[in-house]
C-alpha positions as CSV (number, residue, x, y, z in Angstrom):
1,X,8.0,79.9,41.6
2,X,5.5,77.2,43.0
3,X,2.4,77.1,40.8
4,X,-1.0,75.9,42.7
5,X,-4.6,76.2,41.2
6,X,-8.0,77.1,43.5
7,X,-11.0,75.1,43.3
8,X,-13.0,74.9,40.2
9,X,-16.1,76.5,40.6
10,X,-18.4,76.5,37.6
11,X,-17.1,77.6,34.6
12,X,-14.2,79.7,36.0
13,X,-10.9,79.0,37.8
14,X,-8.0,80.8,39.0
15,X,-4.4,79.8,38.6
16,X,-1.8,81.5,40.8
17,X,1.4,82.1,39.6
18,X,3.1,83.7,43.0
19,X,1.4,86.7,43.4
20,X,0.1,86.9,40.1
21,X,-3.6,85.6,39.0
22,X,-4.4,84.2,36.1
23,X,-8.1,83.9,35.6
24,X,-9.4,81.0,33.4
25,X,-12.8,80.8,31.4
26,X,-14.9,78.6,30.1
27,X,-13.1,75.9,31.4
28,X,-13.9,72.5,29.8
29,X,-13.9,69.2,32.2
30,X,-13.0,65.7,31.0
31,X,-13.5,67.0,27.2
32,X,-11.7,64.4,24.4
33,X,-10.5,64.9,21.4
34,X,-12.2,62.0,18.9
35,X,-10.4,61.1,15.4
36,X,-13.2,59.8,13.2
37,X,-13.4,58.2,10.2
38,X,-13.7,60.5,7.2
39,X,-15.9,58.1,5.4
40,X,-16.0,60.9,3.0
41,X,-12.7,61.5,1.8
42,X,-12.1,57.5,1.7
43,X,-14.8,57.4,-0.8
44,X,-13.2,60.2,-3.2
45,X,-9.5,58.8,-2.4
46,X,-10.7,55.4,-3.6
47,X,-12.3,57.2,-6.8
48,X,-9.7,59.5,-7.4
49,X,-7.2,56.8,-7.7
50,X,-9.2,54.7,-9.8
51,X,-9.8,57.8,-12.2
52,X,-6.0,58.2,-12.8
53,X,-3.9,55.0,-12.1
54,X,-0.6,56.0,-12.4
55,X,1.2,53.3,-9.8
56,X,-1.0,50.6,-10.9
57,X,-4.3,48.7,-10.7
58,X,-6.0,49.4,-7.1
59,X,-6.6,45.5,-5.7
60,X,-8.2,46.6,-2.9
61,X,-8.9,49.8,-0.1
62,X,-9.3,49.0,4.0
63,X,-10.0,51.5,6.8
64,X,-8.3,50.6,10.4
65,X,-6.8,52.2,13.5
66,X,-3.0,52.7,12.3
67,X,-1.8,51.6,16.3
68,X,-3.9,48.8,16.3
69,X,-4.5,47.3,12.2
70,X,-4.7,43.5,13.3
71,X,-7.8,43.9,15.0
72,X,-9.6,47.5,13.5
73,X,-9.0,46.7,10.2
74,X,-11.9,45.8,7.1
75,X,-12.0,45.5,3.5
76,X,-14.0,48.8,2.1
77,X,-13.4,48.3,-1.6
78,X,-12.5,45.0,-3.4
79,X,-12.3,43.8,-7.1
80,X,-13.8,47.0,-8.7
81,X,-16.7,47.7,-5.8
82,X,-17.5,49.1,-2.7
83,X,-17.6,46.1,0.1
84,X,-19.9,47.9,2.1
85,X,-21.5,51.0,2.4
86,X,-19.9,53.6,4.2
87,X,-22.5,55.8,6.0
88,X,-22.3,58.6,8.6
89,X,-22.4,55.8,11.8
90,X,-21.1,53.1,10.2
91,X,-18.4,51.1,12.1
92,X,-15.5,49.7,11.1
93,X,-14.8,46.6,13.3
94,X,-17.0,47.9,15.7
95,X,-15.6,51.4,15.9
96,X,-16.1,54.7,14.0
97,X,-13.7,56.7,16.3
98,X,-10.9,56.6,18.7
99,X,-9.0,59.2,21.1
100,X,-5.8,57.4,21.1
101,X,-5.3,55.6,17.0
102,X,-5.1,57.4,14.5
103,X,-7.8,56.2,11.8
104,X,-6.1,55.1,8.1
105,X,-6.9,54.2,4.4
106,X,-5.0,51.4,2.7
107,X,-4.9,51.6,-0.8
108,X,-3.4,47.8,-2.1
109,X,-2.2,48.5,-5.4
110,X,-0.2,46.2,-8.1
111,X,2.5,47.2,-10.3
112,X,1.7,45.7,-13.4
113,X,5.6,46.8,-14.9
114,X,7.3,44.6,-11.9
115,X,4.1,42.3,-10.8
116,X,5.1,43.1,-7.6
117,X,1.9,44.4,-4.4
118,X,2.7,48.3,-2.2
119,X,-0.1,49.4,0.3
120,X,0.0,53.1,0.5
121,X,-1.5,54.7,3.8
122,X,-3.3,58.1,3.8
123,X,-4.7,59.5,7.4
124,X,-8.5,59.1,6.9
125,X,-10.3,61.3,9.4
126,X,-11.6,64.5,10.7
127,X,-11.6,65.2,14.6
128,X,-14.0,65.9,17.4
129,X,-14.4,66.8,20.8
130,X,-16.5,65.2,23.2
């Protein structure tokens, strides 16, 4: 069964299956779906670690694009403080969303019982279409 599909014509199409049409509406055009950074729940991850440490002492907390780390990646919370302030449109290196990475908190913790560093990763966003 060949499948073809009219021309789009405002906010409606047709898809013909055979003899069969399917009508489509509310058709949206070149619409992409956005992961942000949940600045948010990075600020209450960081806080709820620190309120109950139970792998160790937290050394330090990043934000980056998973895919990409070498180059999205900055320091967000270092030696007991916030590095900088996280705000609705603030960008981290240069970015606050992405359609293809998928945006991550670090959490750099020490063991203190083996004096030995683990980074845990936590998906840090919330998503969008635009």
């Amino acid at each position: 069964m060949k499948n073809t599909t009219s021309q789009c014509v405002g906010k409606f199409q047709s898809i013909h299956t055979g003899s069969n049409p399917v009508s489509v509406t509310n058709l949206k055009l070149n619409v992409m779906n956005y992961k942000n950074y949940d600045y948010k729940k990075a600020k209450t991850t960081i806080k709820d670690y620190l309120a109950n440490p139970a792998f160790g002492e937290l050394i330090e907390a990043s934000l980056g694009m998973k895919e990409d780390l070498g180059w999205t990646t900055e320091t967000i919370w270092y030696m007991g403080k916030f590095a900088i302030r996280l705000a609705k449109n603030t960008k981290i290196a240069g970015i606050n969303k992405s359609y293809w990475a998928t945006p991550i908190l670090s959490l750099r913790i020490l063991n203190p019982m083996q004096l030995e560093e683990f980074v845990v990763e936590v998906p840090c966003y919330f998503e969008t279409e635009e």
